[in-house]
Each structure stands twice: as C-alpha cells, then as structure tokens.
C-alpha positions as a printed Julia matrix, in Angstrom:
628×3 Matrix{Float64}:
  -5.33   -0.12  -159.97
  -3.13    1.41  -162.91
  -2.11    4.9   -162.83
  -3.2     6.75  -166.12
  -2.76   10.29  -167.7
  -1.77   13.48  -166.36
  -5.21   15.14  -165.12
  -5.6    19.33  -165.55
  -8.18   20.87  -163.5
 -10.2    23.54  -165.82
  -9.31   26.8   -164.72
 -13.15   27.35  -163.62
 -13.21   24.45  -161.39
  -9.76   25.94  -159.72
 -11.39   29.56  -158.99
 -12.9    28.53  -155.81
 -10.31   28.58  -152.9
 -12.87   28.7   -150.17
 -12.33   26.0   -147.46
 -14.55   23.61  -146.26
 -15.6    25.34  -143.32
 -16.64   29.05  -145.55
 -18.53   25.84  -147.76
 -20.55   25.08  -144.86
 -22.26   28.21  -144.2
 -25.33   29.16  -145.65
 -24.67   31.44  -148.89
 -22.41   28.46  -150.15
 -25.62   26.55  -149.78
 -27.7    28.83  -151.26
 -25.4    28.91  -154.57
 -25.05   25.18  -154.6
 -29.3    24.68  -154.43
 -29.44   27.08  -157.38
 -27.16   24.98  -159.92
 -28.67   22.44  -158.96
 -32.51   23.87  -160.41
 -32.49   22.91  -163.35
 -32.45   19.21  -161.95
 -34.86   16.45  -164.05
 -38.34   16.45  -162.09
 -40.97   14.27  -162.08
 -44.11   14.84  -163.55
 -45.47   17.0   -160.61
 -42.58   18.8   -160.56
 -40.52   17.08  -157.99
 -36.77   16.23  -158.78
 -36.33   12.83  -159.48
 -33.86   11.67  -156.69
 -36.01   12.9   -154.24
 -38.49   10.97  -155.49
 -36.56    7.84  -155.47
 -35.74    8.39  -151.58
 -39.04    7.21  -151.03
 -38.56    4.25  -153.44
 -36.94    0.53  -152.67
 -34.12    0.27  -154.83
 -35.82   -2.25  -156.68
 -38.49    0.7   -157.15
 -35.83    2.65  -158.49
 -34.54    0.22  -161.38
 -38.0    -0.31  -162.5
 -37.81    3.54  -163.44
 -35.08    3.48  -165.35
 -34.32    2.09  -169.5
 -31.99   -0.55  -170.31
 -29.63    2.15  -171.56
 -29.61    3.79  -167.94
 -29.29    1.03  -165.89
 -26.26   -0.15  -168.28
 -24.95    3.4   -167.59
 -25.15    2.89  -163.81
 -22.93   -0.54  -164.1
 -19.71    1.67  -165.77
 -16.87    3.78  -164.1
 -14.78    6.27  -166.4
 -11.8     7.85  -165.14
 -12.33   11.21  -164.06
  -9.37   12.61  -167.19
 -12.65   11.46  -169.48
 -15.83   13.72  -167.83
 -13.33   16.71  -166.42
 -13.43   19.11  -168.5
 -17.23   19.55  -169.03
 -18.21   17.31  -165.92
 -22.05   18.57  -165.38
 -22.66   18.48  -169.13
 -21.28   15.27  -169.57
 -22.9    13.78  -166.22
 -26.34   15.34  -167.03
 -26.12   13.4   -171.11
 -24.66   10.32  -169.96
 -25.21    9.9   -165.83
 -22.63    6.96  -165.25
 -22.93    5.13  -161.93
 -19.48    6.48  -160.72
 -16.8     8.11  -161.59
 -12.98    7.14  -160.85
 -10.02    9.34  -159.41
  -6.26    7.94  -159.73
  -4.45   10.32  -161.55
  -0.99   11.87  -161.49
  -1.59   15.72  -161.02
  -4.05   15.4   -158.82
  -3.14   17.5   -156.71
  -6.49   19.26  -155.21
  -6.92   20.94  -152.07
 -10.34   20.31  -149.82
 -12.19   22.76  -151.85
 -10.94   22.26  -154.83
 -12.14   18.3   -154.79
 -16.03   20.11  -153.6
 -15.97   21.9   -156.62
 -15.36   19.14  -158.77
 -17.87   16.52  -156.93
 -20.53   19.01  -157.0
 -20.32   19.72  -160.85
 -20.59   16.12  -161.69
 -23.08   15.53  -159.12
 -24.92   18.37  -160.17
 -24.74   16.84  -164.29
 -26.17   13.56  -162.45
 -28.98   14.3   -160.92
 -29.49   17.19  -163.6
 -29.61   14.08  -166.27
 -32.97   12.37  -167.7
 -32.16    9.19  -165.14
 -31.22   11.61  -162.24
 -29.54    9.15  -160.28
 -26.54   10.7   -157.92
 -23.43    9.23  -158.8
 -20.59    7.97  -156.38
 -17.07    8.95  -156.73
 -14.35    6.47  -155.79
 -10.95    6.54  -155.06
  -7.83    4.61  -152.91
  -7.86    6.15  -150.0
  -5.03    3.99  -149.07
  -3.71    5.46  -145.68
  -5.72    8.96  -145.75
  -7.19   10.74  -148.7
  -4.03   10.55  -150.51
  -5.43   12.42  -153.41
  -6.03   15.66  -151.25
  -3.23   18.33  -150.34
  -2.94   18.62  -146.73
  -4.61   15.65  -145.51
  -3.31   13.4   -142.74
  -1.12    9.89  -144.1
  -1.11    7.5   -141.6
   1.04    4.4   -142.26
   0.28    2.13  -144.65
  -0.86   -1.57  -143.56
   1.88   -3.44  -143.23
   2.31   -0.53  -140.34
  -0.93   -0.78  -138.98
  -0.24   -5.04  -139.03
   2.99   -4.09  -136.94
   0.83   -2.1   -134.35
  -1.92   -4.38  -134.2
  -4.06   -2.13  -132.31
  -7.77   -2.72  -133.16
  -9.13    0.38  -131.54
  -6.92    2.36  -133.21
  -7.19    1.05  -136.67
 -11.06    1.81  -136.09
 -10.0     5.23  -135.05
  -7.76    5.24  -138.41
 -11.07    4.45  -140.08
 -13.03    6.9   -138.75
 -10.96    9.85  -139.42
  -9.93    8.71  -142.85
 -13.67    9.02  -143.5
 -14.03   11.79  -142.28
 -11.34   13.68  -144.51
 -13.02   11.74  -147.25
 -16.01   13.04  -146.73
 -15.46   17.1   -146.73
 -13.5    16.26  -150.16
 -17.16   14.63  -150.92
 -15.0    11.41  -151.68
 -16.87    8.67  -149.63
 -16.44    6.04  -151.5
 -12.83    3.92  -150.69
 -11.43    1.39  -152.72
  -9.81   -0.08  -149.37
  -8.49   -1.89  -146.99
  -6.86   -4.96  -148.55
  -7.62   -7.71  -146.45
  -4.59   -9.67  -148.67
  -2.29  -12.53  -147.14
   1.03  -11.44  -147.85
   2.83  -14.53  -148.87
   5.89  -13.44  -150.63
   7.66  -10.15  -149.49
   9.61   -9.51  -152.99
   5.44   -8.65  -153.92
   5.44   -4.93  -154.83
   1.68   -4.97  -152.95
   3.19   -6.3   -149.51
   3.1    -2.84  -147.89
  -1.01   -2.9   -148.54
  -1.43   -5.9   -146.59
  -1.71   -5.98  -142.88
  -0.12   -9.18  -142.33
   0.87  -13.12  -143.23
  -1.23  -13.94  -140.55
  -5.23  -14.12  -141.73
  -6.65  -13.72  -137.87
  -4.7   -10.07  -137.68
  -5.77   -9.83  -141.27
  -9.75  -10.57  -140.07
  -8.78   -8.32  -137.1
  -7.33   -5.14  -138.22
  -9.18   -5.36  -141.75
 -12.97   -5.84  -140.08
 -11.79   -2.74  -137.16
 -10.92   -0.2   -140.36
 -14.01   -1.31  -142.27
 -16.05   -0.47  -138.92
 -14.62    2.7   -138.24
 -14.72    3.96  -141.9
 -18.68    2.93  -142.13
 -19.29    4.83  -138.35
 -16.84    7.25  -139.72
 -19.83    8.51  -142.91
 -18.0     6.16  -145.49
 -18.39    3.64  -147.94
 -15.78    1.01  -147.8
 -14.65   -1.73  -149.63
 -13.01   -5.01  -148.99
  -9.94   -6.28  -151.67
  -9.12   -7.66  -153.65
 -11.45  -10.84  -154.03
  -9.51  -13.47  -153.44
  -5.84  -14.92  -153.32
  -3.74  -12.8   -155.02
  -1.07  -12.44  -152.75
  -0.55  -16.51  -152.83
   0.48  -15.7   -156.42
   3.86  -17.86  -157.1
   6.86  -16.4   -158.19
   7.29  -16.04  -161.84
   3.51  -16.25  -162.31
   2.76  -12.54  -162.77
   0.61  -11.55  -165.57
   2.48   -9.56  -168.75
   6.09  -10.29  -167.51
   5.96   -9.24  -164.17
   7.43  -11.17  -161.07
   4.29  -11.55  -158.9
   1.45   -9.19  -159.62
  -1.48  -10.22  -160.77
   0.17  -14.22  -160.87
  -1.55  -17.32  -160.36
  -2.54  -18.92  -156.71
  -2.38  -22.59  -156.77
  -4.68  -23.03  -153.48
  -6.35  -26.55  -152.13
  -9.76  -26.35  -150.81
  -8.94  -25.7   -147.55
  -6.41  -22.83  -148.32
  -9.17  -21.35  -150.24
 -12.07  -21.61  -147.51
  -9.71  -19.99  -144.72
  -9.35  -17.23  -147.54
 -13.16  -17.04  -147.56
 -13.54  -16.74  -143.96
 -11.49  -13.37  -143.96
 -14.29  -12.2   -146.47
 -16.97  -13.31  -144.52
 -15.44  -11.44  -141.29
 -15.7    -8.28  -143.9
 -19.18   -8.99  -144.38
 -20.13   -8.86  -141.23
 -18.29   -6.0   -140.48
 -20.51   -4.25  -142.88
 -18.53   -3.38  -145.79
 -20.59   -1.98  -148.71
 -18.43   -3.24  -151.4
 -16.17   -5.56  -152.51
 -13.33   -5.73  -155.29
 -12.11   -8.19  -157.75
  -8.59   -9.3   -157.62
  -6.32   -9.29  -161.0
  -4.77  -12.82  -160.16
  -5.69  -15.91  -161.32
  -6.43  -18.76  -159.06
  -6.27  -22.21  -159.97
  -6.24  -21.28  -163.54
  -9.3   -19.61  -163.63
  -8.71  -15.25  -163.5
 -10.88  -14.14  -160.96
 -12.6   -11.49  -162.9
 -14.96  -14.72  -164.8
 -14.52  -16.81  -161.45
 -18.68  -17.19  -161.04
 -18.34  -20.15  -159.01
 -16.54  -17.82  -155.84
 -18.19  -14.23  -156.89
 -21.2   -15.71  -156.77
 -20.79  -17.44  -153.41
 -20.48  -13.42  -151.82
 -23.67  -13.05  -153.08
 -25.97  -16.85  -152.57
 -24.25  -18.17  -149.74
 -21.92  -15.62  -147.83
 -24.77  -12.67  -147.3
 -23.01  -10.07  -149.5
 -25.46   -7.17  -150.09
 -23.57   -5.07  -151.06
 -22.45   -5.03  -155.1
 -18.68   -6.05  -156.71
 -16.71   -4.12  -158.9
 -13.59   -5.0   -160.97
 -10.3    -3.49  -160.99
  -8.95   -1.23  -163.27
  -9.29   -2.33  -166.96
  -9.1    -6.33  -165.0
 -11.98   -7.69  -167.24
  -9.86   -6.85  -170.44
  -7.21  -10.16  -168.99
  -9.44  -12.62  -168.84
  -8.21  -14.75  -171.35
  -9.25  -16.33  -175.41
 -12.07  -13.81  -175.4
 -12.75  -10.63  -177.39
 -14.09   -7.7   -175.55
 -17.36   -7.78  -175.56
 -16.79  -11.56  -174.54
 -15.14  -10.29  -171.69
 -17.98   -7.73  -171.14
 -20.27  -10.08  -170.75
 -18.16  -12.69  -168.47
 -17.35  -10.32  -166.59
 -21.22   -9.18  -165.77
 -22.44  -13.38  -165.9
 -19.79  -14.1   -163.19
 -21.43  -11.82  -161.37
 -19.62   -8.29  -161.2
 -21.9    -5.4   -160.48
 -19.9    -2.49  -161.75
 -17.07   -2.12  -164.22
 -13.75   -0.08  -163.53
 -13.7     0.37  -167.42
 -11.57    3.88  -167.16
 -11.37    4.14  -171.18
 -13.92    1.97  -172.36
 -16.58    2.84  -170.72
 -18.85    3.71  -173.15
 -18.27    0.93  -175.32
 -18.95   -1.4   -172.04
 -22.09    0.34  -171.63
 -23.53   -0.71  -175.03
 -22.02   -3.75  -175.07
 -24.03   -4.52  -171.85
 -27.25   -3.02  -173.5
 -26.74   -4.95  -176.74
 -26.1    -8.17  -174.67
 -29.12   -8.33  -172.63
 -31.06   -7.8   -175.87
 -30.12  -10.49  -177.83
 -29.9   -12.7   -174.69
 -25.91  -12.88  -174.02
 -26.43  -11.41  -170.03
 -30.1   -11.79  -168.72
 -32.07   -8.76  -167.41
 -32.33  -10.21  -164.17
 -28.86  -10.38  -164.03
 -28.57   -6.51  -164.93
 -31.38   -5.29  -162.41
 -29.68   -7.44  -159.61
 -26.18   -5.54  -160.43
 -28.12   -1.5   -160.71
 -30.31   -2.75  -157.36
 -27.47   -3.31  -155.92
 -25.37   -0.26  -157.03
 -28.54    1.82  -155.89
 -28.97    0.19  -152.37
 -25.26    1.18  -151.61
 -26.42    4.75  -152.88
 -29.69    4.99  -151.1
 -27.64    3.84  -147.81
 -25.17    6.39  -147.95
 -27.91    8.87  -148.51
 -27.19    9.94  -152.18
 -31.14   10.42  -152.93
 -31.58   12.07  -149.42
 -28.59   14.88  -149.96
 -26.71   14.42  -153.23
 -25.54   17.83  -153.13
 -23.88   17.48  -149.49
 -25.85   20.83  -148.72
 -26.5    19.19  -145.18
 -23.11   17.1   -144.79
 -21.98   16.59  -140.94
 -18.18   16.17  -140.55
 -16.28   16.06  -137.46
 -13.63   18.18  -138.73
 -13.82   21.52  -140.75
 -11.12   20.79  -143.05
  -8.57   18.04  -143.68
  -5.35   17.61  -141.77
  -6.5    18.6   -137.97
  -4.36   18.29  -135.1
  -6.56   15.6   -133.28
  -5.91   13.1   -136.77
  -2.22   13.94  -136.95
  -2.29   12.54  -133.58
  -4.16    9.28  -134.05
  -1.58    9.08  -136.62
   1.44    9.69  -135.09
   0.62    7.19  -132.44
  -0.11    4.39  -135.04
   3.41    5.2   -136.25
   4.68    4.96  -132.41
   2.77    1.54  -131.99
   3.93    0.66  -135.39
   7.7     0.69  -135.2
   9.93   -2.31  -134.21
  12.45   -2.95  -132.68
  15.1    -5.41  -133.93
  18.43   -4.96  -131.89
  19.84   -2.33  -129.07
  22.59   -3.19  -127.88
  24.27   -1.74  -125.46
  20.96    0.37  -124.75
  22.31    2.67  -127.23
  18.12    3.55  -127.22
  16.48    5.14  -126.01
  19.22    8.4   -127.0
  20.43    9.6   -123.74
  19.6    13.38  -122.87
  22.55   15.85  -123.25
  24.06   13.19  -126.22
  24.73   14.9   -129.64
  22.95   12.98  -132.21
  24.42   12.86  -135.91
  21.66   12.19  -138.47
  22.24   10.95  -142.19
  20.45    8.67  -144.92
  18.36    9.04  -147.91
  15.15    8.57  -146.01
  15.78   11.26  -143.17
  14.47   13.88  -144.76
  12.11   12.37  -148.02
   8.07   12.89  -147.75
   7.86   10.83  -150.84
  10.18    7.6   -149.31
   8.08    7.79  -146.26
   4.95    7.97  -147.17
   5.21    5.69  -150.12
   3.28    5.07  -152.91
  -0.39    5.86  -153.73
   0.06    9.54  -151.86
  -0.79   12.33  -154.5
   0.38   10.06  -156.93
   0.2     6.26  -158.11
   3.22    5.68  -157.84
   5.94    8.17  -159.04
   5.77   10.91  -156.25
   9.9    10.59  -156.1
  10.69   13.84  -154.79
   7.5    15.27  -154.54
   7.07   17.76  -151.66
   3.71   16.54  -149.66
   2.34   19.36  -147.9
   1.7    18.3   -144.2
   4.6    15.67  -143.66
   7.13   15.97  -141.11
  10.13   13.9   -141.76
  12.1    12.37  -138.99
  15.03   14.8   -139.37
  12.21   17.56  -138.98
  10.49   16.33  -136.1
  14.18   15.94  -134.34
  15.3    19.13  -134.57
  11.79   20.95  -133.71
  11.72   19.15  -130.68
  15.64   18.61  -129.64
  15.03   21.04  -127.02
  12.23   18.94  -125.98
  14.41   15.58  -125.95
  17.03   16.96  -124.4
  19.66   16.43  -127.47
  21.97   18.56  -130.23
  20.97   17.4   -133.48
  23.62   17.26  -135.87
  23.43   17.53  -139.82
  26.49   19.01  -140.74
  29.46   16.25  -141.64
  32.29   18.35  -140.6
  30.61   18.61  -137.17
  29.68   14.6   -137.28
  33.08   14.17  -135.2
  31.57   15.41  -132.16
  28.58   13.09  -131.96
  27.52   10.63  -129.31
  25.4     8.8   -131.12
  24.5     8.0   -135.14
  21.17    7.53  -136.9
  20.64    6.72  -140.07
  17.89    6.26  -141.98
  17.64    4.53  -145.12
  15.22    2.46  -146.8
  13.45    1.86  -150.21
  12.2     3.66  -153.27
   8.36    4.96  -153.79
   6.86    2.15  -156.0
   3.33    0.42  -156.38
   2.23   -2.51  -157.88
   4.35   -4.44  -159.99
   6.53   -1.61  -159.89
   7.47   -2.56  -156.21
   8.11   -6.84  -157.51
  11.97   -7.67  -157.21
  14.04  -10.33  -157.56
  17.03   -9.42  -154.87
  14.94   -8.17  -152.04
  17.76   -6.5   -150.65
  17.76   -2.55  -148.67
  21.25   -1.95  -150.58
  19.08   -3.62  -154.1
  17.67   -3.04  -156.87
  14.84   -0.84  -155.22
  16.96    0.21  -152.5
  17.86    4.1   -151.98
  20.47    4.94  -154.1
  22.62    6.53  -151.43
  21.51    3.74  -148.78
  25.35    2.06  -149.36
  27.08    5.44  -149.18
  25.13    6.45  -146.01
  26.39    2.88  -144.31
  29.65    3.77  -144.82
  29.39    7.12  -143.32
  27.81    5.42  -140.35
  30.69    2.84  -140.27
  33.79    5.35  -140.66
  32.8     7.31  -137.88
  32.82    4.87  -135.47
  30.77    5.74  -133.22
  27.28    3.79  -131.63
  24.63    3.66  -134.86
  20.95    3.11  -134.72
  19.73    2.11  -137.96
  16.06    2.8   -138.99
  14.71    1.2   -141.85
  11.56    2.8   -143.97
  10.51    0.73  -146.55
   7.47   -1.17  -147.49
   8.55   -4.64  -146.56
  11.02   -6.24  -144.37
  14.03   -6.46  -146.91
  17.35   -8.12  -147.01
  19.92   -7.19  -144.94
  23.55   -7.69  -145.18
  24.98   -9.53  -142.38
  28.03   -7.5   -141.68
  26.17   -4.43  -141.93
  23.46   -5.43  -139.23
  26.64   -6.64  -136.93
  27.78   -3.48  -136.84
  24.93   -1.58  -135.9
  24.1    -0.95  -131.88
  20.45   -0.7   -132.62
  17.88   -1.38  -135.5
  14.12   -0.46  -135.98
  11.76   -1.44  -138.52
   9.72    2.19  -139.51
   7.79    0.57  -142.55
   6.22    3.49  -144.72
   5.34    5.85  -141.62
   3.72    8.64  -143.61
   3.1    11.92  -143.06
   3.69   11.94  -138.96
   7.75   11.43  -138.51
   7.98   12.75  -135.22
   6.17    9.19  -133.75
   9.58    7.99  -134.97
  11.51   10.7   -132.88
   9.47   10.17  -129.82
  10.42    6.55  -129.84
  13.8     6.78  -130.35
  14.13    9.38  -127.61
  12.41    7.82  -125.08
   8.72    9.73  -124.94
   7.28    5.96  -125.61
   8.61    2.46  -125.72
   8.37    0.01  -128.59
   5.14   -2.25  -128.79
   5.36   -3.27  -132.6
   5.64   -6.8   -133.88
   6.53   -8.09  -136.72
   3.51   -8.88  -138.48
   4.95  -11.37  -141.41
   8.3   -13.83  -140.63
  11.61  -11.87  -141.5
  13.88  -13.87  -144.21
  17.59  -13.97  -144.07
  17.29  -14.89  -148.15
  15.02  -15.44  -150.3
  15.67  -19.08  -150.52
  13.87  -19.24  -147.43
  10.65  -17.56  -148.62
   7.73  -20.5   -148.91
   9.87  -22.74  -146.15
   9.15  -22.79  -142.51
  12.85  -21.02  -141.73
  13.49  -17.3   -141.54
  15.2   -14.82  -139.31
  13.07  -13.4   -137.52
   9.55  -15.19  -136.55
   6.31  -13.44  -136.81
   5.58  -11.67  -133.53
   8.94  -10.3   -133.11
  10.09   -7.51  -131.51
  11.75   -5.91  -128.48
  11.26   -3.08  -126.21
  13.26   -0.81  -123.78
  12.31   -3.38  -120.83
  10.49   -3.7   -117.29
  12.3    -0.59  -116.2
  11.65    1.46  -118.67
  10.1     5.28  -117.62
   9.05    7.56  -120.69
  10.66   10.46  -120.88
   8.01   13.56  -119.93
C-alpha cells in the first residue's frame, strides 16, 4: 500500500497517557460504557450490535439499507475521519477504517483512544455495526512506539523455524490487540522471483513449500494469538518481469506471464492459507497474463466457489483505480463483479460508496453480489467478536503493554536463527575473548537501516529514532563485559584492534521505492558511506568480518568479499541487534539459510546459475561450544 499525508492527532485524543494496563481496570471501563450510551438501540431498547450477536450474519444484512451495506464495503484512510472520528463514524459507519500514515507515531494508549472514538461513532450510528481497523503490521505493530520489530520475512525465510514464526504470530497479535488494532494486512505469502524487487524483503522465500510453511505457521499463530490476519497479495506479483512495472517503475506492480501450471502451484500456497484459517485475503497490484488482478473474476472467484474461502477480499490501496480503459465508476463496479468484498478506497471512499449504491439500482452489480460481500465482511466481524465486545471493555491480552521482555526475546532469537553465514576464514568467528574489536559502518548504529521500511513510517523513517531498538553497536558494548571483549569506536584507537566489523548495508525503502537496476551494496540504494567504511576496513589491515543488513541479498564486489575473513547475511534484523552480537561472539552458532539463490550479477537472475544456491549457509562446526 501507498503511503499518504502527514496524520496530526487532535490534541483531545493525545490527553490520555494512561497505559494499557491503568486501561484495564475498572474506572477506565466504567468511562468507556458511558460514551458509549448514547449507542442506536433497538426498538426495546437494546443496542443494536448486541442484538446482532444473536443474529447469522446473513440476519444481520437483512437489517441493514442499501446505503449501509454499501458503507460497510469502503475503507477511508484514517487522515479523512480523525479529527471528528465518533461524529463522523456515528453519520457515516464505514466498514473499516485504514492506518498508514507518516506521523503516526502513537503510543499503546494513544492508538485506544483513537479506536474507541471511532468505534464508539460506529456502533453509536443508525446501522450500529462495529467497525474494524486495519493496518500492516509487517514485523510487529510498526505503527506503535515501543513495540517489539522482529525481522522482516526474508529473515524469518532465512530462519525457517515454523514454531517460532507461530510464536512471531502470536505475539504480534497480541501487541496488536492492546493498540485495539486486530486486523493485519499480512504476511505476504509472495514468491520472490527477482531480488532487484523493492518488495523482496516481505517475502519469505523463492521457494513456495517454505513460503506454504512459514506463511500458514504466522497465519496460525496470529489467529490463536486474538487476530485477524490476512494472506497477500492475491496472486503472482512477484513473477512480475523486469521492465513491466506499472507507471514507470522497474518491477512493482508489473505483469506475470505464468503457464497453467506456474499459476496452479501459486494457488496451492493460497489454499495452504486457507486452511490455515486466514480471515482475509488481499488483491495484488500486478497484472497477470494481461489481465490486472483487481477485475481478474475468473481467479478471485475461484477463493470463493472452489478453494473454500470464507472469509471476504479486499483491494489494495487505491488498486481498483489501475485497472485499465475504464472510468471510475467502471472500475467500481469491476472491481465489486470480480468479486472484491471491500474497497481500500483511502480518498474516494465516499464516492465508491454511492457508486456501489447507484450500481446495484440500476442493475450494473447485483444485490446478491453486494449481500455476499457485507455477509462476508460481517462474519469476519462476528468471529472476532465485534458484536460481542466492540468496546474491548473485556479484552484478554497476554501482555499489559507493548514491547515486553518475553517478545523482545522471541525476537531476538528469530534474528539469531535468521543470520547467515557466508565465509570465516581463518575462524576469525566466533570473536575470541580478551580480542579488541573495532566497529564501523553506516548500519552499526541506524534503527531506521535495520529495521527497514514500514516501521513508524511507509517508507521514509531515514534517521528516525525508534524507541525500543538496540543496534548492534549498542548491544556490543552493553554486553562486552559479558563477551569477554573491548569494543572499540574511536578511529585513533582502531590501531590497537584484533579484530574489525563492519556493518553496512542498504537504505530504508518500500515498494517501488526499493526497485533498482544495479543491485549492488556499494549502488544506487546502497549506504552512502558503505564504500568509505570498506576502505577503513581495508587500510587497517587487520582480520574483518563483514555484516550485511539489507533487505535482499545484493551485489557484491569481488575484491571486496576476497578480502574479508568473514561475512554474514543480517537481512533487516529490527529492533533486537544484540541476536547479532550474540552470534558473532559465540553465545549461539549460525543455523540460517539462504532462503532465495544468491546472484553474482544480475545477468544471472531468471537462469539456473548464481553464487550461492538456496539453502546456503555455514556454521562454527561439530566442535563448536556456546559461549555461557
């Protein structure tokens, strides 16, 4: 999804600093049930949602006007219902609202203020249906200061580790859930095909059984974990060939020339999310076979008539507005006839809404087709337990706030499992206790370049400061002691190290933002000081470990990698750094693999040669003891 406008928080909404533990207790409560009185009732005076608990959701449409269940099928961006969010929720009661934003920068309470004044417009409104808040909770609740950023899943590919991607999962959920965010535009269960794809760092792997693996473990674990996931983006956009993207870009949102067979393996990953139990499913912007996937009825409908899908589709931000040769409400109402439940519309929502209205009565989209798309929205609701507790007055979570010590360490151990490890020679790893350790490079000490994009930010979170990271050069020095070693920062000291390790890696991108043409760590989206910091390494002369954080496994010059003793792979950690410092030092071995082949060039991309074959990656050996 696209980044939009800078979002301000009205200054009411920002008065309540209470955490989510003081929210739990029982005068929070009581203030929460009194805004919430002057709810819509039914006729004997009960509030409407809790008479639709009792209802099927088919029950439930049958209540509601054209206009309302049109309502239901459209998602504005939160920027457009902010700054009066109960009024406007109580006139208009939209199905869901969506949060991408730059300046979104909330804190646990913050976000409960903000869900319960929409929620409290919603249920407050004539239809009185809750509403469901979405977001991309990518790796964590990104959106949420102080929450726990695990790595993203080209990390989690590396590490392979079903149980703990379900534990990932589960605790993302959980932190989604006290920020009364439950709804997760995630995981991407996309092949990645092409590594110069600025999406390759949200896919697990090349390889669609990890993909099936990994993608159907996180979906578990964030379902058992009190969310409601959903599985992206439907189907074959990262097959999109090179020069295809849509509006001048590289890759993004391309074209997939697949043959039938390509395209049923593709639909077997889907099915595995299916049965996994994920609650929704998203649209992909690409276009396969020349047909955008946003008016692709033949495959969206399949989900639905012959893959078991119960669940309901939505598109991607502002998608429907590409498919092509059609005006807008033309695209409207392909969009809905293909069979698209809900529509990420984050400007034009209203004018989707009528359009929908106007089409069903002058016979454009069928009312069938509209009561399938709201009973599906409300099943998903009714599930979750919107109609049972749309307030979260009785919410259970596992953790009193965001950012506990017990996720930081399911985190930090997906980063250990995650790393790997390309070259040590001469056993310059694990670092020896009593060695003095010089460390430099752009991504040594950068929360931003570590955890990547789509963490407080789209995109653009350069040199933001993300409150909860450690970076590697933090996590050394709190625990040289620990290790045994003198960290070193300062270069007039550098002369008395044993050992160098330098970190470099790539800039914070998304998207399209992330497509390039050169591939290459010292590139166009390389660090800017990642050349400067190589030559630091190489004038000193001493043994060099090399660690790599970027979102992809990039291009590396020859003659660099020759002269480095050892190199690891570190992906896009995020917030944990010190599983990179207990690796290095010896407090665990290396167990990651790569999850995608490594090129030498990009010539090779789309041939059967590379560097480095899938499944790569070495270890400290048979003899190995962790150091205690």
């Amino acid at each position: 999804m696209k980044k939009a406008l800078s979002l301000l928080l009205p200054l009411t909404l920002l008065l309540s600093s209470v955490s989510c533990a003081e929210k739990n207790n029982t005068d929070d409560k009581t203030q929460t049930t009194t805004s919430a009185q002057e709810i819509t009732t039914a006729d004997d005076g009960t509030p409407k949602y809790q008479k639709y608990a009792s209802m099927t959701p088919e029950e439930v449409v049958s209540q509601l006007t054209l206009e309302q269940k049109a309502a239901q099928m459209v998602q504005p961006a939160i920027y457009h219902v902010e700054e009066d969010p109960e009024n406007i929720m109580k006139e208009n009661d939209y199905g869901s609202i969506l949060g991408e934003n730059t300046g979104m920068e909330f804190t646990s309470s913050e976000w409960q203020e903000m869900i319960s004044a929409l929620q409290t417009g919603a249920i407050g409104s004539e239809a009185g249906i809750p509403f469901v808040y979405g977001s991309d909770h990518s790796h964590g609740v990104g959106y949420c200061l102080g929450s726990v950023i695990f790595p993203h899943n080209i990390g989690v590919g590396a590490a392979n580790d079903e149980e703990l991607t379900y534990k990932m999962g589960q605790a993302v959920a959980d932190e989604a859930r006290i920020c009364r965010i439950p709804w997760n535009f995630f995981p991407v269960v996309t092949q990645s095909v092409d590594p110069r794809w600025g999406r390759t760092y949200e896919c697990y792997s090349s390889d669609l059984d990890i993909i099936s693996k990994l993608g159907s473990a996180y979906i578990k674990g964030y379902i058992d974990g009190g969310g409601i996931s959903c599985a992206k983006h439907f189907f074959g956009e990262g097959s999109a060939a090179y020069g295809t993207g849509e509006g001048g870009y590289l890759i993004d949102r391309g074209e997939a020339a697949l043959s039938d067979e390509e395209i049923e393996k593709l639909l077997k990953v889907y099915q595995d999310m299916i049965d996994a139990g994920t609650q929704t499913i998203m649209i992909s912007h690409a276009m396969l076979n020349g047909v955008k996937m946003h008016e692709n009825k033949k495959y969206i409908m399949m989900l639905k008539e012959e893959m078991g899908f119960e669940g309901f589709i939505v598109s991607d931000w502002e998608s429907i507005q590409h498919i092509p040769d059609k005006t807008y409400d033309e695209q409207v109402v392909a969009a809905i006839n293909a069979g698209i439940d809900m529509l990420m519309e984050p400007e034009r929502f209203d004018e989707a809404r009528e359009i929908i209205a106007e089409a069903v009565k002058n016979g454009d989209i069928t009312e069938e087709r509209v009561n399938d798309a709201v009973t599906r929205i409300i099943k998903v609701k009714k599930d979750f337990g919107y109609f049972d507790d749309p307030l979260f007055e009785n919410i259970s979570t596992k953790q009193s706030d965001v950012g506990s010590q017990e996720y930081r360490d399911i985190a930090e151990q997906m980063v250990e499992e995650s790393l790997v490890l390309l070259k040590n020679d001469n056993d310059v790893l694990p670092l020896k206790e009593g060695s003095s350790v010089y460390i430099i490079g752009p991504a040594s000490d950068d929360a931003s370049v570590q955890c990547g994009g789509w963490t407080l930010d789209w995109a653009e979170s350069y040199t933001r400061n993300i409150p909860g990271v450690t970076t590697p050069l933090e996590a050394f020095k709190a625990n040289a002691e620990k290790y045994g070693i003198t960290v070193i920062t300062n270069p007039d000291e550098a002369v008395n190290a044993d050992v160098v390790v330098n970190f470099v890696g790539e800039q914070v991108y998304s998207e399209w933002n992330g497509d390039t043409e050169d591939l290459k760590l010292c590139g166009e989206l390389g660090l800017e000081k990642n050349r400067k910091a190589i030559k630091e390494a190489e004038d000193l002369g001493k043994p060099t470990v090399t660690c790599i954080i970027a979102g992809r496994q990039v291009l590396i010059d020859e003659k660099d990698y020759d002269k480095w003793d050892s190199v690891v792979m570190c992906y896009l950690p995020g917030s944990e750094g010190k599983g990179i410092s207990d690796v290095l030092c010896g407090c665990a071995d290396f167990s990651g693999k790569l999850p995608s082949p490594w090129y030498s060039s990009v010539k090779q991309i789309g041939t059967d040669e590379c560097w480095l074959e899938k499944g790569y990656g070495l270890n400290y050996g048979e003899d190995f003891t962790p150091h205690s």
